[in-house]
C-alpha positions, 0 to 999 in steps of 0.5 A, a space after each residue: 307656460 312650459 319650462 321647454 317653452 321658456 328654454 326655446 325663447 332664451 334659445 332664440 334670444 341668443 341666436 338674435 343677439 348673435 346676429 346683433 354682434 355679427 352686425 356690429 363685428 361687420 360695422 366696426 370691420 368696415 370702419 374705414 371702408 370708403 362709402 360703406 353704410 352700417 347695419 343696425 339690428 332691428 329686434 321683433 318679438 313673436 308672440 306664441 299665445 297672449 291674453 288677459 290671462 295667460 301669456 306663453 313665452 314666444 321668440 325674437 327675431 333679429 332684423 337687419 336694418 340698413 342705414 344706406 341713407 344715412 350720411 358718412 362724414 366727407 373728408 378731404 383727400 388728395 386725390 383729384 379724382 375722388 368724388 364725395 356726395 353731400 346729400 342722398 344719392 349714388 355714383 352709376 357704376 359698372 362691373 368689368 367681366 372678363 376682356 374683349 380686344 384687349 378692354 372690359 367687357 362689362 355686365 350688362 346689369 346696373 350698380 351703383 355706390 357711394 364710395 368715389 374714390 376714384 381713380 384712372 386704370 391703365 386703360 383711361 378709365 375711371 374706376 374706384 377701390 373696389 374696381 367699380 367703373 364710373 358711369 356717365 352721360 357721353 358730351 358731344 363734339 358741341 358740348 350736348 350732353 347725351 342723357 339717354 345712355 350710361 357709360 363707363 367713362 374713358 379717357 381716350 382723347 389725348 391730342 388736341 387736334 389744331 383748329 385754324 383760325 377762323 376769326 379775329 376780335 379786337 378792341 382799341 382806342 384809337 386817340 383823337 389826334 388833331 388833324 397833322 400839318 403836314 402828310 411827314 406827321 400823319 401818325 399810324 398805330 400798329 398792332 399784331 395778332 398771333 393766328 394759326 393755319 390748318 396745322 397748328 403752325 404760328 403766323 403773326 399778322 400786323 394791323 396798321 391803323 394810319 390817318 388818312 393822308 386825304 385828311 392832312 392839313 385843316 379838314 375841308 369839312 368837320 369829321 375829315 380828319 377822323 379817317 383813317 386807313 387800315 392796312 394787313 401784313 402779310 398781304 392777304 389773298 388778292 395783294 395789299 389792301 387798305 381800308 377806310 375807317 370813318 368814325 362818328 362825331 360820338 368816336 364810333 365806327 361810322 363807315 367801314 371799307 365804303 360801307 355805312 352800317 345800321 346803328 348796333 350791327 357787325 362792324 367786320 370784314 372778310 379776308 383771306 390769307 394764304 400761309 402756304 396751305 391753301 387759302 385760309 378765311 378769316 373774319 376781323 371783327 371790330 365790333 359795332 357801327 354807332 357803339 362804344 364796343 371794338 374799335 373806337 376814336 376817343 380822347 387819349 394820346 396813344 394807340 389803347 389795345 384793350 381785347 385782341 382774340 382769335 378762335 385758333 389753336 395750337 395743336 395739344 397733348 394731354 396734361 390733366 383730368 379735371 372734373 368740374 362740380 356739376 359732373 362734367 369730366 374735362 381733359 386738360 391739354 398743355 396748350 391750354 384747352 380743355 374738351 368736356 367728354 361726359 358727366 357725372 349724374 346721381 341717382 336716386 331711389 324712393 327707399 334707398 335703405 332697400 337696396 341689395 348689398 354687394 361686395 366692395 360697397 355696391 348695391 342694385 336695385 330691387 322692388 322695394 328701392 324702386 326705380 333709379 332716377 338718374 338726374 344731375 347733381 344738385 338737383 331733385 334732391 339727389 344731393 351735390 358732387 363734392 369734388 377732391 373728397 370722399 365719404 367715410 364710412 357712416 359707422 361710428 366706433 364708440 355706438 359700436 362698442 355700446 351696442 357691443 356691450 349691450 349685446 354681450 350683456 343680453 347674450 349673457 342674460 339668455 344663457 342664464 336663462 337657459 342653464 336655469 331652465 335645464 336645472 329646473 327640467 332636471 328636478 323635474 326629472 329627478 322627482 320620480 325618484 
């Protein structure tokens, strides 16, 4: 063993545990970073010669060691957008380079990152503090959603075009009067539904349920005087109408408009109203022949509403951004409707701690990460959104300052070492005198 020998291994301590404090300097810096994950130091020893009987000094090397898969702490935040991961995983994201027609052009490369502070630029998009734009599958117009792309995610429908309406539910009880005495107390029930045209424009269509004035007086035959006749106003398409209803000793629809149904199927009719637009179809649904569902005739002393739905909407302007738990991203409009326009998968790694690190808390992947496994959230162990949160940083301040004392010790340590060795080179020099 030689004195140099010894002198180069204290050399390379101090050079490893300055990498330990670069290490500690970069976690306690980025404390507070969104989603930032710390470095630990990893100290290998290299040995130059060892036996039974002899062992020369080597060195030591101080590794990084990346804790990307190790939890930060999930706070609350304020803003509704923020998306935190309770679990392993990662947020898609894209990187903008540079403009084109006035929007990003992004690279072509994949990023992703834990940190979901999410917001909307001017432009719709959903970008975090690092300017990191978040990816999802694009929702179709009938609610599929497309898992064979990523995309930057963009708000850009802010109107909801009307949709007219194109069915009316309805439900109601009506009560099992007896049959009147004279046609002056025939009694007649009315109720009024709220539809929309092509435009979006209100109509109000009343439905009129009247006994059937065939059925005044004692009933020729039993069940005569559950008949009933149901009129529309405004008239529809053709002129006034009015059509028979004949419920079952059970207070089901038995036959509606002359026409007997099969037990348990559509008891519904066709009309078409014309509201100044062209002829508008709708289909008035009253629920089922021989079952207790829609229009019924059971025991009571009123006219009972119980559901009266119709499909049409107003037309909508944007109100809000809404993002759901399993990752769809909805927007909110003021007419109370929502569309679904993508949603948010996770991605996973086989060893995610071997990811490349970027600024603002990004990696990409590598060789030894293995490939991305894009999945929904909550499963195939990719952890689950959590919304109107975000992930801290995984640094804890008061192990920093431990290892920083530890370090600082050991750094100290080596430097003894060293002015100890030159001392003895020097009165190894000094002997020839």
């Amino acid at each position: 063993m030689s004195l140099f020998g010894a002198m180069n291994t204290a050399i390379s301590g101090l050079n490893a545990q300055s990498r330990a404090l670069g290490h500690i300097s970069d976690n306690l810096a980025n404390s507070q970073s969104t989603g930032f994950k710390r470095i630990d130091t990893n100290f290998t020893n290299l040995v130059t010669q060892s036996g039974q009987t002899m062992h020369e000094p080597g060195s030591v090397m101080a590794r990084p060691d990346y804790t990307n898969s190790v939890q930060g702490t999930v706070e609350q935040s304020d803003n509704p957008l923020a998306l935190a991961i309770g679990g392993q995983g990662f947020f898609s994201v894209a990187q903008s380079r540079g403009t084109s027609n006035g929007l990003p052009a992004f690279d072509e490369r994949q990023f992703y990152t834990r940190a979901g502070d999410f917001r909307m630029d001017r432009d719709g998009y959903l970008v975090n503090g690092a300017n990191y734009f978040l990816q999802g599958w694009p929702v179709n117009s009938d609610g599929t959603v497309d898992r064979t792309t990523l995309d930057p995610v963009r708000v850009s429908q802010q109107v909801f075009n009307p949709i007219a309406t194109s069915t009316i539910e309805m439900a109601a009880n009506i009560p099992a009067l007896d049959p009147p005495a004279t046609p002056a107390d025939a009694k007649s029930f009315s109720t009024q539904v709220q539809v929309y045209d092509q435009l979006g424009t209100r109509h109000a269509v009343t439905l009129t349920f009247s006994q059937t004035p065939g059925a005044v007086g004692p009933p020729a035959t039993p069940g005569a005087a559950r008949s009933w006749q149901m009129s529309i106003s405004p008239n529809p398409v053709g002129g006034a109408v009015s059509i028979p209803i004949t419920f079952g000793t059970n207070g089901t629809i038995e036959t509606l408009d002359g026409v007997t149904g099969t037990a348990n199927t559509p008891a519904a009719l066709d009309f078409a109203m014309d509201f100044g637009l062209g002829n508008q179809d709708i289909k008035l649904d009253l629920g089922r022949f021989g079952v207790a569902q829609g229009i019924t005739q059971q025991a009571g002393t009123d006219f009972s509403l119980r559901t009266l739905h119709q499909n049409g909407v107003p037309p909508g302007s944007y109100s809000g951004l809404a993002i759901r738990e399993n990752g769809d991203i909805a927007v909110n409009y003021d007419n109370g409707e929502s569309r679904v326009i993508a949603r948010v998968p996770l991605v996973s790694f086989s060893d995610a701690d071997k990811l490349q690190r970027l600024d603002g808390q990004a990696f990409m992947r590598t060789i030894e990460s293995g490939e991305a496994q894009v999945t929904d959230s909550a499963t195939n162990g990719v952890g689950k959104l959590v919304v109107g949160a975000t992930e801290g940083s995984n640094v804890d301040i008061g192990t920093e300052f431990t290892k920083l004392i530890v370090a600082q010790r050991a750094y100290t340590a080596n430097t003894r070492v060293v002015t100890t060795t030159d001392e003895m080179l020097q009165e190894t020099i000094n002997m020839k005198r």
